[in-house]
C-alpha positions as CSV (number, residue, x, y, z in Angstrom):
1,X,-1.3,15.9,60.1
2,X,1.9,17.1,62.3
3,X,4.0,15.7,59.6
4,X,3.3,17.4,57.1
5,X,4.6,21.0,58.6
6,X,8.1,19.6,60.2
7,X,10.2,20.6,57.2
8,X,8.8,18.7,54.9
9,X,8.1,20.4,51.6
10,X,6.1,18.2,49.3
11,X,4.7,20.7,47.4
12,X,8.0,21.4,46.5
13,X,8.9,17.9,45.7
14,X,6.2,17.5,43.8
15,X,6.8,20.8,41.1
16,X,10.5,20.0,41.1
17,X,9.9,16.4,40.1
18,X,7.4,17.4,37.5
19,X,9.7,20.4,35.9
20,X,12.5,17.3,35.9
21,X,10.3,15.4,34.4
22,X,9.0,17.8,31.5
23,X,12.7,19.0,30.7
24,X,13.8,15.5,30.5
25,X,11.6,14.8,27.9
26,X,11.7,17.7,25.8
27,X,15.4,17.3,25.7
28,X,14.2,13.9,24.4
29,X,12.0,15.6,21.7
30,X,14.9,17.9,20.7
31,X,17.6,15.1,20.6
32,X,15.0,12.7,18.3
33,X,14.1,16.1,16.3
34,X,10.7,15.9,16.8
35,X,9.7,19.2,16.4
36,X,6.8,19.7,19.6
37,X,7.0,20.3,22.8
38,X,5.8,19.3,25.7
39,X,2.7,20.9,25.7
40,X,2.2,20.5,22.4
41,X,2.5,16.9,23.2
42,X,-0.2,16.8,26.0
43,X,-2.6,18.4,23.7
44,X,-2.3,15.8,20.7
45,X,-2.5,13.1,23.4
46,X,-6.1,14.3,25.1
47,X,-6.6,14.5,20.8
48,X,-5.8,11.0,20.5
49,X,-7.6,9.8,23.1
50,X,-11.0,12.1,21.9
51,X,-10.8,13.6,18.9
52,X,-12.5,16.9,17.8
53,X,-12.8,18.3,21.1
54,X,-13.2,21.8,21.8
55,X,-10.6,24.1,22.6
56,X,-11.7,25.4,25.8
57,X,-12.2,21.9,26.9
58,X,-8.6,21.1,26.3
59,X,-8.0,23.9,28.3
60,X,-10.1,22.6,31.0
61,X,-8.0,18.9,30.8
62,X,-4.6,20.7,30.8
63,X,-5.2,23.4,32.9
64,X,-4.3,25.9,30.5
65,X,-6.1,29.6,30.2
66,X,-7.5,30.9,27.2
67,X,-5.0,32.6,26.2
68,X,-2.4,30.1,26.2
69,X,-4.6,27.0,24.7
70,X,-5.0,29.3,22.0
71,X,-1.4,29.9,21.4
72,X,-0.6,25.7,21.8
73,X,-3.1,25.0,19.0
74,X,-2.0,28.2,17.1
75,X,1.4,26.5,16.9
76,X,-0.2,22.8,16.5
77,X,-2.1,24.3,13.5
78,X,0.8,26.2,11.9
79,X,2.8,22.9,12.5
80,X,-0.1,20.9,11.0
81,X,-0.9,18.7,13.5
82,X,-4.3,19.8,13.9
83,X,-6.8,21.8,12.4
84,X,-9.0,24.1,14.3
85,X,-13.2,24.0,12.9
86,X,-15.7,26.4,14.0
87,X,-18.3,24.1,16.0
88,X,-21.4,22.9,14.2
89,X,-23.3,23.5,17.5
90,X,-22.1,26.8,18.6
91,X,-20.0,29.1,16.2
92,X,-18.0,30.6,18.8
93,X,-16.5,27.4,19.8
94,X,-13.8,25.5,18.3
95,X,-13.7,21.6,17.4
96,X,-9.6,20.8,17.6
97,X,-8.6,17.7,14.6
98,X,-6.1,15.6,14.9
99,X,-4.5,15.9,11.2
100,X,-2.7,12.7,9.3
101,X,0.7,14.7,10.3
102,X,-0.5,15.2,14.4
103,X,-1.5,11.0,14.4
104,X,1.8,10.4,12.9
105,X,3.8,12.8,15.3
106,X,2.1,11.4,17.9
107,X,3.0,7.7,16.5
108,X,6.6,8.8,17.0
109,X,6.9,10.4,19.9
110,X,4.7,8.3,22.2
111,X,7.5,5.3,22.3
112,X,9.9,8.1,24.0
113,X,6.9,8.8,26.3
114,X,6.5,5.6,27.5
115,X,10.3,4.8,27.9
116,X,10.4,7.8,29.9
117,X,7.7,6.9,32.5
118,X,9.6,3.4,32.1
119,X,12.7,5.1,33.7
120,X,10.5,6.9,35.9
121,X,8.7,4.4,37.4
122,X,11.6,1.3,36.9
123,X,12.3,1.4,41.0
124,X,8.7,1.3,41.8
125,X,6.8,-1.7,42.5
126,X,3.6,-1.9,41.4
127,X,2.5,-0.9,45.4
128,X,4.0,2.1,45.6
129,X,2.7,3.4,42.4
130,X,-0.8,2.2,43.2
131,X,0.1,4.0,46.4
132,X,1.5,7.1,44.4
133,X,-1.3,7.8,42.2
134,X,-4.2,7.2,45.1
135,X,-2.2,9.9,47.4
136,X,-1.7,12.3,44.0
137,X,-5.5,11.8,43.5
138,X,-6.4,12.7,46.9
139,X,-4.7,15.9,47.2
140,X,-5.9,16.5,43.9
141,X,-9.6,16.2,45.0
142,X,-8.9,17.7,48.8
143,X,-7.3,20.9,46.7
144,X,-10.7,21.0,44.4
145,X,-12.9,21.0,47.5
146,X,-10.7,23.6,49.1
147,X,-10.9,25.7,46.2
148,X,-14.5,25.6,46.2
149,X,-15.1,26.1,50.1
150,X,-13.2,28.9,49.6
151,X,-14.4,30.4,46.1
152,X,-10.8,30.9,44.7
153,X,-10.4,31.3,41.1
């Protein structure tokens, strides 16, 4: 594991591709004038993909605190993409919605998502992103058990 201490920064390389990768787009959201942002799009996706989940679970998927889930899905609900329902189960959690307006937004904007992972991927072969996304996951998981060896919050 020499390798990784001889100047190499990946975890550097890794946050400086991902900011690249969230300005891009959102200057791709501003220039189509959709009116979301990045964030706001990674919400309605999770939405999309399971509808009327709760708020502190999309905090859980995006890695968001309290605080700033509930200011996302603030803005989602002002923008009337979603609507925000005080859990049949437990009336101190929230079920999120997808609204008519949230499925259409998403409906837009996903074809400018795909394009850009399109461009992001185009000189990868299907390998090396297998490659990429087992390595990604495996840091991902050695990070989890580090965090719990260690009892970080």
């Amino acid at each position: 594991m020499e390798h990784l201490f001889q100047g190499s920064n990946y975890g550097f390389q890794i946050e400086v591709t991902m900011k690249k990768i969230r300005q891009t787009l959102q200057k791709k959201f501003l220039e189509r004038g959709f009116d979301i942002t990045v964030d706001q799009w990674v919400i309605l996706d999770h939405l999309m993909s399971a509808d009327g989940m709760s708020q502190q679970r999309l905090g859980e998927l995006t890695f968001k605190d309290a605080p700033t889930i509930t200011r996302i899905i603030d803005l989602l609900v002002k923008k009337g993409f979603v609507n925000r329902e005080v859990s049949s189960s437990d009336r101190r959690r929230f079920s999120i919605q997808l609204t008519k307006t949230g499925r259409d937004m998403y409906t837009r904007v996903l074809p400018e998502v795909k394009a850009l992972r399109e461009a992001g991927w185009s000189e990868l072969s299907d390998h090396d992103f297998t490659e990429l996304m087992r390595i990604l996951k495996t840091v991902f998981v050695n990070m989890e058990t580090y965090q719990k060896d260690r009892v970080i919050d």
